[in-house]
Each structure stands twice: as C-alpha cells, then as structure tokens.
N, C-alpha and C positions, 0 to 999 in steps of 0.2 A: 740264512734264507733271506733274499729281498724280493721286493717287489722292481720290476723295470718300467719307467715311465718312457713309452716312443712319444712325442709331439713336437710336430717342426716348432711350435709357437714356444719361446723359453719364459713366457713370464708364468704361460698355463700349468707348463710340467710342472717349473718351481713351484706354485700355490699348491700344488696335488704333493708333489713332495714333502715340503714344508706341513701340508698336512697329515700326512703318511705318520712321517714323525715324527709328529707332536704327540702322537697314539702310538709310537713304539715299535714303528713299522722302519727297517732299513731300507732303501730306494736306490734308484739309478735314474738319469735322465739320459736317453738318444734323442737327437734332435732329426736325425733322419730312420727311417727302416733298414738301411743295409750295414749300418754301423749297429746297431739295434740286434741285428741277427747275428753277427761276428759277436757282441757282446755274449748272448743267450750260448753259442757254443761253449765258452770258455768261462761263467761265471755260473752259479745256483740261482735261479731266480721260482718263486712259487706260482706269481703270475705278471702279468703282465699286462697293463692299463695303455690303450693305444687308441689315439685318435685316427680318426676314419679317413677323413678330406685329407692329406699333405703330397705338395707335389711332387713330381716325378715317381715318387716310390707310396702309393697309399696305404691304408691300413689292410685291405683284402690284397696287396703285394705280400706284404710281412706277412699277414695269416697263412698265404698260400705255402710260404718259404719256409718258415717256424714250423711248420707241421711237419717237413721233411726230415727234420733235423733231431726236433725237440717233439714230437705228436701228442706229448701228456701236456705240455706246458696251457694253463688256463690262459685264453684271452679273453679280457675285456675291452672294447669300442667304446671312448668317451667323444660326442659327438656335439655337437652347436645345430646340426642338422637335423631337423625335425621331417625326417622323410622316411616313414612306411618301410618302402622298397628296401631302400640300404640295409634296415635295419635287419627286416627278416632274410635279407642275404645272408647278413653276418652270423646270424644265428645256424642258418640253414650250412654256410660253409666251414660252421666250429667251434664259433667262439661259443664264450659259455654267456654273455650277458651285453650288455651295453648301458651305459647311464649319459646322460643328456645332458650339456653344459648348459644353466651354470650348475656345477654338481654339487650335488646333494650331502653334506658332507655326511649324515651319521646313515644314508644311504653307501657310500663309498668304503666308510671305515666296517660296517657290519658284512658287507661280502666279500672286504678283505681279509677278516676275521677268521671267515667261514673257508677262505677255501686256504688259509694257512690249516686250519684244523684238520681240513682233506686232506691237505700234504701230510701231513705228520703220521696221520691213519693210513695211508698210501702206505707208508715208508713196514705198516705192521700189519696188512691185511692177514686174515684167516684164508689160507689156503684151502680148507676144509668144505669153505660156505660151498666151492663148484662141482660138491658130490653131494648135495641135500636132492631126493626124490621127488619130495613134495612136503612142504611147511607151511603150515596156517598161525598166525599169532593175531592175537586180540590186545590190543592195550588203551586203556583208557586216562587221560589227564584231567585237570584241574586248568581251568581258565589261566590262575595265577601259578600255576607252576611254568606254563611255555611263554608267558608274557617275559620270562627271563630269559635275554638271551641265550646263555649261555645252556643251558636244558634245554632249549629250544636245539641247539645246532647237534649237541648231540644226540636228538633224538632223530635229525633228520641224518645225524653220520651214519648214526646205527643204521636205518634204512636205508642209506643208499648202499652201504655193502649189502642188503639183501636185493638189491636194484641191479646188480652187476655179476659180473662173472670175473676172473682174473685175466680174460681174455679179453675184455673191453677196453678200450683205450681209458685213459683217466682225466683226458678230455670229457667224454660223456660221462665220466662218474659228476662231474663239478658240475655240468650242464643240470644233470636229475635231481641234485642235489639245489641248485638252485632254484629247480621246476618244485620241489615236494617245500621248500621253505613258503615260496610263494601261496601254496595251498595254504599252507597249516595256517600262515597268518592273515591270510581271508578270511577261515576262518575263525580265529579268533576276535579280529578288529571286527570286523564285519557281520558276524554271525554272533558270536557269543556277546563284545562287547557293544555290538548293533551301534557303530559306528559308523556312517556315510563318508563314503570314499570323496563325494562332489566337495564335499569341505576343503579336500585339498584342490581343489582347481586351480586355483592361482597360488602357485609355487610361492612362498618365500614372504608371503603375505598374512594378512590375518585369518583367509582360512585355513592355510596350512596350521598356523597356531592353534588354531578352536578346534582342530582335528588332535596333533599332538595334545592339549589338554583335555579336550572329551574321554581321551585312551586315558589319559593319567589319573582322571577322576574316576571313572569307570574300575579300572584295575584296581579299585581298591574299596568298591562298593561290594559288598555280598552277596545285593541282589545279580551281580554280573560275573566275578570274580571266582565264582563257584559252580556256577554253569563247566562243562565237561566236554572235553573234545575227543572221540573214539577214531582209534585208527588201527584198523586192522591190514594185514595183507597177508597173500598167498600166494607161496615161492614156489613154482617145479621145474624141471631141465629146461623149457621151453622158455619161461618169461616167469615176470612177478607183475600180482594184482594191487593195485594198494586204493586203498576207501579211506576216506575221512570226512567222519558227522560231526557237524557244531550244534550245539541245540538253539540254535536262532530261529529266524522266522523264514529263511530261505530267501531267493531272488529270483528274477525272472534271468535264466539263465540262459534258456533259446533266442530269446533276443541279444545278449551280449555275445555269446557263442556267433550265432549269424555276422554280426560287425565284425568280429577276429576273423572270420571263414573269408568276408568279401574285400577284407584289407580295410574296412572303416576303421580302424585307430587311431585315437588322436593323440599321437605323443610329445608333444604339447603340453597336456596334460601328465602332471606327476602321479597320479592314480590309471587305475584301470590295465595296467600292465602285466598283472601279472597271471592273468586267465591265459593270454598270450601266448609269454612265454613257457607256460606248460603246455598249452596245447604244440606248440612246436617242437619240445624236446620229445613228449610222450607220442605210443603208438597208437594210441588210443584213449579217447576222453570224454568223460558223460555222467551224467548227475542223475538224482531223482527227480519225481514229479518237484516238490517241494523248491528243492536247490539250497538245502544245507546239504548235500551229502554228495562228495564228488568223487570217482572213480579212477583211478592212471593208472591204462597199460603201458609194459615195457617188455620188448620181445628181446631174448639176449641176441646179442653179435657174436656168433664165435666163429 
C-alpha cells in the first residue's frame, strides 16, 4: 500500500514524500493529474495527497476523474491557498480533508495513519453491521486513554463502521471518520484538557508551542487526565446518532456555528477547523445549552 503524491511543484512532493518516509509510509510523486490517474488505475494506492492550484489539469480535474475510476480512493488537497470557497468545494465534491501549506507535519503523518487503518478495516468490514434494527451503545473513557493515538483511531474505526452501510462509498467512510476524530479531540484539548485553541494562532511559532506543551503537561496532571469522555450512539435502518460529552466548561457554540454557516473562517489560522469540517461531512449537527456535548447525524446512502 502507498500513498500518491500529485504536485506540479517537485521540490513540494519530494519534502511530503521524504516525509512520508521517514514515518514508514511508501509514496509515489505525479507531477501532473493525467499521469497521476493512469498511475491510480494500475498501482494500489490508500490515499492520495493532491495539491489543488496546478495548471492545465487542477486538483477538482483529478478529483472529478479518480472518482470514476477509483470512487473509494481517499483524497486529500494540500494547498498554499488560503480561500474558503476552494476549500468547502473540495470537501463538498469528495475529498475527504485538505491541509494548508506549509504542512503540518505530525498533522499530515496522523491522518495518513488513520486512513491507512481505514483501508486495512475496509479490506475486513462485518457484513452483518447492514441488518442491525436498532442499536444503542453507551461508552465512556478516560482523558488519558484517547490522548493516545492509537485508541483514539480505533475507537473512531469502531464508529465509523457503525456510521455506514456496506453500500456507502468508502470515500465517505474516511470523510466521517475524519469528522468524529475531529469531535473527540475538541473535546478532549479543549473541553477536558481546557486547552485554548487561539494559542495556536500563529502556526509554527511559540504559540503553537505553548499549545503542544499545555496538552503535554496537562495529560499527565490528574486533575485533568482523569476527567471522562462519554460517547454514546444510536444505530437503526435509517441512519446513526452519535453524542459526545467532555466534562469541561463548554463554549459558546452559536457563535462559532454562525461563522462556519456564513463562511467566516479563517484558514489562515491552524485551529478552529475542525467544527467545520464535521458540520460539512454530517446531516445534521447541534450541541447542548452548555457546549461540552455535541450531537452528528448521519442519514445512510443506500
């Protein structure tokens, strides 16, 4: 299994490759989209990381074209452009995510992590799950058990097979599975370890730092650490509910909700994205009074 890097620019691929793997990731570089897609026919690839701007052939060229072809294959849009529009197109016409140059590396390398884990679980889904009537499950964690990644993605694997049907593309399984990671770890940062997201405002600098170290000290204080994250949901023919409470102090979510609804986001900013992106994957999306406790519906495609 690799990943394919499309980017006309070769010094960009090679640094995303050369990062790829250093973490153990096998890669490909196209320098254009039509060689890019002849590749994807004839080679295994799990996803594929594709910048958005490149002439003659863009990246919503390739998206349009991969999907005919390959419709499970995950994309990701690595972009330098900081524009709204583009973004929620890409989203809107498939892809499963986007990340913003200059990239993020243990952003880049944790959702390429995640949707190799997809693939793998793809490859052994339970046929079973598409005759359940109706299922309600209650599960509750520990701060410091989801702060690890790895229990983290699996408990978001476990979920997205309740999020799907065998009938859904596996495009939107990656996309849900993106949207519920994003929940859980609001809140966790946010809610449980009452971590401020504005820290990271300026990428790659010392708030990013005093963010990364706040989590690091935090995750390992008791008074935080221990605190509980409940996530329940309820499966029937029609769709799945899924809830998840942090015991934090909550936010003012009607206001952040409003900005995502009128397109105010500032992506620019390495925070505040990920409300976003779940309100766009899911059918439906709403909190309590409070705003530790958020709600995503998903109505199945069959």
């Amino acid at each position: 299994m690799k990943v394919l890097i499309v980017d006309d620019y070769l010094n960009s691929a090679t640094a995303i490759s050369d990062l790829l793997e250093a973490n153990g990731f096998e890669s490909e570089i196209s320098l254009h989209g039509k060689s890019a897609i002849k590749r994807a026919k004839k080679e295994e690839f799990f996803v594929v990381l594709c910048d958005i701007f490149m002439p003659d052939f863009s990246g919503f060229d390739f998206l349009s074209s991969i999907k005919e072809i390959r419709p499970e294959l995950p994309i990701i849009f690595i972009t330098g452009h900081s524009d709204f529009d583009s973004a929620v197109t890409a989203l809107n016409e498939g892809a499963v995510g986007f990340i913003l140059k200059p990239v993020n590396p243990t952003e880049l390398i944790n959702r390429v992590e995640q949707l190799k884990k997809l693939y793998e679980e793809r490859r052994d889904r339970d046929l079973a799950l598409q005759h359940i009537i109706h299922e309600v499950h209650e599960m509750e964690f520990l701060t410091s058990t989801l702060l690890d990644k790895d229990n983290l993605f699996s408990v978001v694997n476990y979920l997205v097979k309740q999020f799907t049907t065998i009938y859904e593309i596996d495009g939107l399984k990656f996309k849900l599975a993106i949207a519920i990671t994003e929940v859980i770890q609001n809140a966790l940062e946010h809610g449980n370890l009452e971590v401020p997201s504005h820290l990271r405002e300026t990428y790659g600098s010392e708030g990013f730092d005093r963010f990364e170290k706040m989590i690091e000290e935090r995750a390992n204080d008791p008074a935080y650490n221990s605190k509980k994250i409940f996530i329940s949901y309820l499966r029937s023919q029609t769709g799945v509910t899924l809830t998840v409470r942090d015991e934090g102090k909550g936010f003012n979510h009607k206001e952040k909700m409003a900005h995502i609804k009128s397109g105010e986001v500032d992506l620019e900013k390495c925070y505040g994205r990920g409300l976003m992106i779940a309100n766009s994957y899911m059918d439906d999306i709403h909190f309590n009074k409070k705003g530790n406790e958020i709600t995503l519906k998903h109505l199945f495609k069959n």
